[in-house]
N, C-alpha and C positions, 0 to 999 in steps of 0.2 A: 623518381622511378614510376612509370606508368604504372597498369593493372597487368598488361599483359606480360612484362618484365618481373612486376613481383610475385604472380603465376610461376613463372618460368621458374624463379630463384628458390619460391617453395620445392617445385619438385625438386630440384639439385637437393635444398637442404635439408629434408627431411624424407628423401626417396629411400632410407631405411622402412619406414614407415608403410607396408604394404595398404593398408585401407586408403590414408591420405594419396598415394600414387595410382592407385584404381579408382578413386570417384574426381582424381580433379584430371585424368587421363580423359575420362568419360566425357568433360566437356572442351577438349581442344580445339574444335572449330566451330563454337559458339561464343562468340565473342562478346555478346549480351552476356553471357552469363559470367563471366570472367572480369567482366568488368564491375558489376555488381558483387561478386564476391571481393574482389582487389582494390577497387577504387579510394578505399579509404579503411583505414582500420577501426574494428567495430570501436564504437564511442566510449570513452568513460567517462561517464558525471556523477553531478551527486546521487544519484540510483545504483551509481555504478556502470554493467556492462550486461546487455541485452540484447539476445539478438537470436537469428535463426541458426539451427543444430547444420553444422557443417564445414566443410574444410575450405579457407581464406582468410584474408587480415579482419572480411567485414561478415565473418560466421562466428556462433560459438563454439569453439575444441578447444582442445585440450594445450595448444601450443597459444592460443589468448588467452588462455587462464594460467597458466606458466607465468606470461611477459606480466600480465598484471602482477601475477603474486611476487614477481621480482621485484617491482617496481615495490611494491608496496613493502617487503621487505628489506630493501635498500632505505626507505621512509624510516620504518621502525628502527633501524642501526643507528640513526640519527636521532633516537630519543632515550636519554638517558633511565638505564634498568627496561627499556623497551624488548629486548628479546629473551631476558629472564622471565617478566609477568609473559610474556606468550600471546597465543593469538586460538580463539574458540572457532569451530567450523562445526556448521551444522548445512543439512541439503533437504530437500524435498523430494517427491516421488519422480521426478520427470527423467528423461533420458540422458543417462549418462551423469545424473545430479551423484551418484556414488565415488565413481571416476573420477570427476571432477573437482570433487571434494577430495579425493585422495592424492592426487597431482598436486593440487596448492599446499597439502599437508607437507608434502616432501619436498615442492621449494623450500616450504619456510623452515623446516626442517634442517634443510643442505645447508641457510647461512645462519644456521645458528639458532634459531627462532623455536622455545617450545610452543608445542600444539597440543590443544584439548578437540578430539575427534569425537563427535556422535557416533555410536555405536551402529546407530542407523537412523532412518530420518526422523524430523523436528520440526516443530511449528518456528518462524521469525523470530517471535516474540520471544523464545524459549534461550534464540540462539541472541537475543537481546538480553535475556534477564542472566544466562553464562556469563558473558563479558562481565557482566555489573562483580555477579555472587564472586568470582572467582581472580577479582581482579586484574582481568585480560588491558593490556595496551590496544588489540583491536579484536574484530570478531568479521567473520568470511559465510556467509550463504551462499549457496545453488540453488536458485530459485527464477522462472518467470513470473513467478508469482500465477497471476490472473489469462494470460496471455493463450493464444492455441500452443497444439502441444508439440508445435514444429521447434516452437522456441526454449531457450533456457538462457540462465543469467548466471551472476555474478554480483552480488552486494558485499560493500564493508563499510563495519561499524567500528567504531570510535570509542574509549575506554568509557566514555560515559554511557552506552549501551544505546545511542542513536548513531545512525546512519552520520557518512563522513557529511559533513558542512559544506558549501563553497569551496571556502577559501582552502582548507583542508582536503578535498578531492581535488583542486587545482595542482596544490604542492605534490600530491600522490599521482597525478598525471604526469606530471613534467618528470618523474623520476619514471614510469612507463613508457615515455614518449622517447627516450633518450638510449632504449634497450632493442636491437634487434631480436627477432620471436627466436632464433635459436640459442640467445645467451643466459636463459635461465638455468639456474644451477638446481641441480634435485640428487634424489640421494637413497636408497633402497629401505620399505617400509619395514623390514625387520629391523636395520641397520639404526633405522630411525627410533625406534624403539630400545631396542638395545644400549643405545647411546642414553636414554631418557630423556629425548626431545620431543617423543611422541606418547600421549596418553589418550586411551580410549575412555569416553566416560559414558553416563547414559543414565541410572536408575537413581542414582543418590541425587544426582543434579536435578532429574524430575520431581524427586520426591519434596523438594526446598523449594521449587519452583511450586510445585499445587500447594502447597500449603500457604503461600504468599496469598494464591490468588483465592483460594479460601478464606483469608481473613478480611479480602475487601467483601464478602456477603453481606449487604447490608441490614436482611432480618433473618437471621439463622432460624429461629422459632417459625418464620412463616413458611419458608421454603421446607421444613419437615413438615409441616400440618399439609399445607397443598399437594407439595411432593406427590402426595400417596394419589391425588386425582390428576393431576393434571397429565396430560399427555403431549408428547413432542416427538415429534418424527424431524430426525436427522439425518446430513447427507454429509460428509469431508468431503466430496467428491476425489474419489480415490487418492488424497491429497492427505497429510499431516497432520490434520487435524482429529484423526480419529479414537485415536487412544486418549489423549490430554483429556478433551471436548466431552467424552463419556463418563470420564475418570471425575471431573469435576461436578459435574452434574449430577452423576451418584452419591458423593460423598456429603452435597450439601443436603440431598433427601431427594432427589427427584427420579420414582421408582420407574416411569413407565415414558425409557427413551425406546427409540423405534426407530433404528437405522436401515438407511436401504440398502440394501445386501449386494446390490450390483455395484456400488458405488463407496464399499466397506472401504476394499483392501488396494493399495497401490495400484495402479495402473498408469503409465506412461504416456498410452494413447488414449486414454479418457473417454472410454468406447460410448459410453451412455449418456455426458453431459451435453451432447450438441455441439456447438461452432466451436467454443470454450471452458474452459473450468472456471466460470466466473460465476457468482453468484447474482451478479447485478443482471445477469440474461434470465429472465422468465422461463426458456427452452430449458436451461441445465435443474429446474424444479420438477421438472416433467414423473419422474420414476416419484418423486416425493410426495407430489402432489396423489398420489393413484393410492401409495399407501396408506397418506393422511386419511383418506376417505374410508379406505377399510377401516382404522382404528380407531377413527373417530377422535382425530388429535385435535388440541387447540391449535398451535402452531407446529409451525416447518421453521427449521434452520439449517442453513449450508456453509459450510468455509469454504474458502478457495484450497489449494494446492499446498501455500506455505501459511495458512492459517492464518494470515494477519487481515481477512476480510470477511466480513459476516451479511448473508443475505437472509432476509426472513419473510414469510409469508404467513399472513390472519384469516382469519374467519371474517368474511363480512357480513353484513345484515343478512342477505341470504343463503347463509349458510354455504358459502362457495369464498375460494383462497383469492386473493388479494395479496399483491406485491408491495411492498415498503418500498420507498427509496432510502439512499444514506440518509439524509437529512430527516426522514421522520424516523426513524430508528433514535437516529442520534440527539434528535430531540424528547424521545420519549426516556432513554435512558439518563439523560441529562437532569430530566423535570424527575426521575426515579431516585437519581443520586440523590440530588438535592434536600429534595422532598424528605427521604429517609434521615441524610443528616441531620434538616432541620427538627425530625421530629424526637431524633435522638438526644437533640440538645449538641450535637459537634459542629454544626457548618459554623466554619471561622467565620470572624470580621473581614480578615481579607482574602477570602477566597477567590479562585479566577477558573471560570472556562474559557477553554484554549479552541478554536478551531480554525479551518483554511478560509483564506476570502471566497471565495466560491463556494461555499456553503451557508446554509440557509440564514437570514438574519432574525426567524422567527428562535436560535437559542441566544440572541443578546437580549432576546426580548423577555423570556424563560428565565435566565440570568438575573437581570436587572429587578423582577418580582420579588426574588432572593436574597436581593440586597450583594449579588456578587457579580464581580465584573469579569466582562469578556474580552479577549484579546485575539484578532486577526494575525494570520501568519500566513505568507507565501501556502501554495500549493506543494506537498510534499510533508509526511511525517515528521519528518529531522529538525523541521521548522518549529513543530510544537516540544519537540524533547527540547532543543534547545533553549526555548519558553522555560522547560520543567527546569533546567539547569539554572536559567539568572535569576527563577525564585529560589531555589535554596542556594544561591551564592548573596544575595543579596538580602535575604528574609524579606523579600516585599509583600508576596503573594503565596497561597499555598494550591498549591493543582487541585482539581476536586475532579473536571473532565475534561476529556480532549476529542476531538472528534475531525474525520473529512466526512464532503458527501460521498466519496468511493467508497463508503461503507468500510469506515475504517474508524476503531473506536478506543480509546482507553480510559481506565481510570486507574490510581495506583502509580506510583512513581518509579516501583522496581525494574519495573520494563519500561524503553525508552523505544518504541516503536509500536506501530496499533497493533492490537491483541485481541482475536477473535476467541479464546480461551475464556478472556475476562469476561468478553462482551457477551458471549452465550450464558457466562452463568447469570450475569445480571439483569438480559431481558429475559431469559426462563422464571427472575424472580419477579420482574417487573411485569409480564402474564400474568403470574398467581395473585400477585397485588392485586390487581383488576377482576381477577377470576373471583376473589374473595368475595373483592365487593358486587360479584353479580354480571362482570363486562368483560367484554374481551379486549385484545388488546387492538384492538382495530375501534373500537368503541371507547376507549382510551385517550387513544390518538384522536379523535373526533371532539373527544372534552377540551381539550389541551387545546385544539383549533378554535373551538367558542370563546376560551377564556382569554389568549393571547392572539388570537387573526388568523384569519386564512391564508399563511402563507402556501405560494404553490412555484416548484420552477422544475425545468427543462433541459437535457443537455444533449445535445449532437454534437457529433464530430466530421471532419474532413478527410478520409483516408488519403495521404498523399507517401506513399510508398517508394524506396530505389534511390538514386542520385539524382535522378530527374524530381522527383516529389520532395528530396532536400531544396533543391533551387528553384521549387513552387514557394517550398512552405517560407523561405526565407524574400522571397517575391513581395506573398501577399502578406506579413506582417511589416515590412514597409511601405507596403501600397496604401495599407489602415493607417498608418501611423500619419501616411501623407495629411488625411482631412478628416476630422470625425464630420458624423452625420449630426444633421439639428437634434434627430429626437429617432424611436423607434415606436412605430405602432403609436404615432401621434404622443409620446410620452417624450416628453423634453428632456434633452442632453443638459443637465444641470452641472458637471463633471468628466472628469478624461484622468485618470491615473494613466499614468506609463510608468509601470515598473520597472521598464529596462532602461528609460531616463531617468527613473528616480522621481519624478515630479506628477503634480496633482493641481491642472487646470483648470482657472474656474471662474468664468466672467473676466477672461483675460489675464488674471491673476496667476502667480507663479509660486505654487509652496512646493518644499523639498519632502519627498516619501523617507522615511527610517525602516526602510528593508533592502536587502540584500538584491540587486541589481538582477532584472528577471523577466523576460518576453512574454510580458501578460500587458493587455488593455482594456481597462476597467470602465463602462460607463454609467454615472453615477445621473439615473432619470428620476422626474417626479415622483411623487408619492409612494418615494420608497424600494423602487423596482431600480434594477439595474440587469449590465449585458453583461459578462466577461469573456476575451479572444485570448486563448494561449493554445501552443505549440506541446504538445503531450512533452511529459517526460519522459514515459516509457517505451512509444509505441510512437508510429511514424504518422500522426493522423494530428490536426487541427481543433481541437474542443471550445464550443461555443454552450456557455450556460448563460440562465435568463431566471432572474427572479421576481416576483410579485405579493404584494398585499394585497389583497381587497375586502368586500363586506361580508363576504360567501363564499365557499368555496367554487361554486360557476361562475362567478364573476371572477376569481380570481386564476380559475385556468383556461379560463379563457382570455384574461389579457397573456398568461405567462406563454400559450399556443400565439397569439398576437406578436409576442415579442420576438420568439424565437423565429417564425416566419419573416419577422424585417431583418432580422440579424444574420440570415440564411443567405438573405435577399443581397446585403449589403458584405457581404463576403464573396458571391460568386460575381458580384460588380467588379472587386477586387481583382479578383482571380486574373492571374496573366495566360 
């Protein structure tokens, strides 16, 4: 069935539906647009399903969050004591994340399935550490997470409180794939309740949950003694994170938070953050930054929307805010972790940090001082929870941190997805640590460079947008595949990971990769620097990072500007 056919067949099937018959009425002799909404149905992978707020197979409504929850409920019937343990739903502040979370209630609902429903919204993490507490079979977000505010999603998690797997979203595909959008079954939200297949939860589940993450603090005594100076200006950006985030942070001592008030309380259209509600853009600091200054804060911290992302801004030498990237957050909280356990006497023999290959390789280095080892995982959370899970099936290793450079962090095994919750209380403590001794945390960070190298790296992307930007994007990762380059920026191709082969080239040699088959090209240059090309998961755009050693940090961002310029260079070579 073409696009313009499966148009057609919506309105007939769902022309009960007065808004969906009025905005897709709207576009009938725009055939651009109808094909872009029709052309395909929006994606589900292991992130799940993401995509732009509106009515077609390739938007997100209400009747793709049905076929999914069907499909997925069809999954769950297939596992034994599966719709007895139940499934947790928790949403975020964006458009229609209410709704939406209510529709999948009452699929799951209609075939039998109990539901544990947030009362109202929730951080990720929160709706990760539900599945674990309460023993759910799976767990449902409405979330874009980071994304503008046109979009909204769709995640499911897995009883072990990470995101589905692979091979596991595959199996949940093929039972979505195989359902037309009007055959999900639902079921009316009294009825559903009535019945006892629907439970509202909300205060007691928080209260289990902050207590958890109050026990990973790693010096209770410092954080009251500092507490009472130190100052932090906060932004949830009208996102989920605003109650937890405050909640924690006071309770371990930290008196004097300073939230920005335009940016408190939910908001949809995310009027004050700029392009995005993302922490990684400098622009969405803006209102934080003006405050900082009034109050004379050490740091700025922001979550994104579903609170699973933390961006934070320092004091630099003079006295003017400075942007972190992931990887130095994530390395300063790492050398924080550590550091505390080893002084406590607890860092195990066999401890492990977990983090994505595109992230910095200055924490194996951090690691490695410690006496504890680090383990690479695909790109993507799920890849590390599932880390957490084959150490405690196996006792080999005990988690201690986890980290991407999208500013995405955990420590703590009860949540099985990154926790902006966690990660605010630990670098608020990881400030006053430094603050004690006299430093900020930006002068911290500068120690840490001296003693372990300057690493530095880079990341752009390729926006390739629509049907046409799917058969770019899938062009020019065969175009690369065809021949790597000798070197970049005079830095020799010593290596070629293809993770969607599986293999890892090298002086003509042929070794087999042990990860999960995946459209990333790795190249592995002298002295420690490498490239990486992968295809977003979440978001219709190409991501090129670049990373670097060197003696100094100007030497060292200036080769990491070097690199990413040939790799910019050797992309748009590519390009069809």
């Amino acid at each position: 069935m073409d696009a313009r056919q499966m148009y057609e067949k919506w309105l007939r099937d769902f022309a009960q539906d007065p808004d969906l018959v009025r905005e897709l009425t709207a576009i009938a002799g725009d055939d651009k647009e109808i094909e872009d909404r029709f052309y395909r149905g929006l994606e589900f992978g292991t992130a799940g399903m993401r995509g732009v707020i509106g009515y077609g197979t390739n938007r997100m409504n209400a009747y793709n969050v049905r076929r999914a929850t069907q499909g997925l409920a069809n999954f769950i019937e297939k596992v034994e004591g599966g719709p007895q343990r139940g499934v947790a739903i928790a949403y975020d502040s964006r458009r229609f994340s209410p709704e939406f979370a209510l529709e999948a209630a009452k699929v799951l609902c209609a075939n039998g399935i109990k539901v544990y429903l947030y009362e109202s919204l929730r951080p990720v993490p929160v709706l990760s550490f539900t599945v674990r507490h309460l023993h759910c079979i799976a767990g449902i977000v409405i979330t874009a997470s980071h994304n503008p505010k046109i979009y909204n999603g769709y995640k499911v998690y897995w009883e072990d409180g990470g995101q589905l797997p692979p091979e596991r979203a595959s199996e949940v595909l093929s039972y979505i794939n195989a359902l037309d959008y009007a055959s999900a079954k639902t079921m009316d939200e009294q009825a559903a309740k009535d019945a006892g297949l629907l439970t509202i939860i909300g205060k007691d589940v928080d209260d289990v949950y902050i207590s958890r993450v109050r026990a990973l603090c790693v010096q209770p005594e410092l954080c009251r003694e500092m507490g009472k100076t130190m100052r932090i200006v906060y932004s949830p950006l009208n996102g989920s994170g605003n109650v937890p985030v405050r909640r924690i942070l006071k309770e371990v001592g930290f008196e004097n938070v300073f939230v920005v008030p335009e940016q408190e309380k939910p908001d949809p259209d995310f009027t004050t953050v700029g392009a995005a509600p993302n922490p990684e853009n400098y622009s969405a600091f803006d209102l934080a930054r003006a405050l900082a200054v009034r109050e004379n804060a050490d740091v700025i911290f922001a979550t994104d929307p579903d609170c699973d992302r933390l961006g934070c801004l320092v004091r630099a030498g003079d006295g003017s805010f400075i942007v972190l990237t992931g990887n130095q957050i994530g390395c300063i909280l790492e050398n924080y972790v550590l550091s505390g356990r080893k002084a406590a006497g607890t860092l195990p023999a066999n401890g492990a940090v977990v983090k994505s290959i595109v992230s910095t390789d200055m924490a194996k280095t951090i690691a490695a001082a410690f006496g504890v080892t680090t383990f690479d995982v695909l790109t993507g959370f799920k890849f590390i929870a599932e880390k957490i899970q084959q150490f405690e099936d196996t006792g080999s290793h005990e988690f201690l941190f986890g980290f991407e450079e999208s500013y995405g962090f955990l420590a703590g095994t009860f949540v099985r997805d990154k926790d902006a919750v966690i990660a605010s209380m630990l670098l608020a403590e990881a400030a006053a640590w430094y603050k004690k001794r006299g430093m900020t945390l930006y002068e911290g960070l500068m120690e840490l460079y001296e003693k372990y190298g300057y690493y530095s790296e880079k990341v752009t992307s390729f926006a390739l947008e629509g049907k046409d930007g799917l058969s770019k994007m899938v062009s020019l990762m065969a175009n690369l595949r065809a021949g790597a380059p000798e070197g970049f920026a005079g830095k020799k191709v010593l290596a070629v990971r293809d993770y969607k082969k599986g293999v890892r080239v090298a002086g003509g040699a042929e070794e087999k990769l042990n990860y999960p088959a995946s459209d990333v090209l790795f190249y592995e240059l002298e002295g420690g620097a490498w490239v990486c090309i992968r295809p977003s998961g979440t978001e219709p755009k190409v991501k090129v990072y670049v990373n670097a050693v060197a003696e100094n940090h100007e030497a060292s961002s200036a080769l990491t500007q070097s690199l990413l310029d040939a790799a910019v260079k050797f992309m748009n070579d590519n390009m069809d």
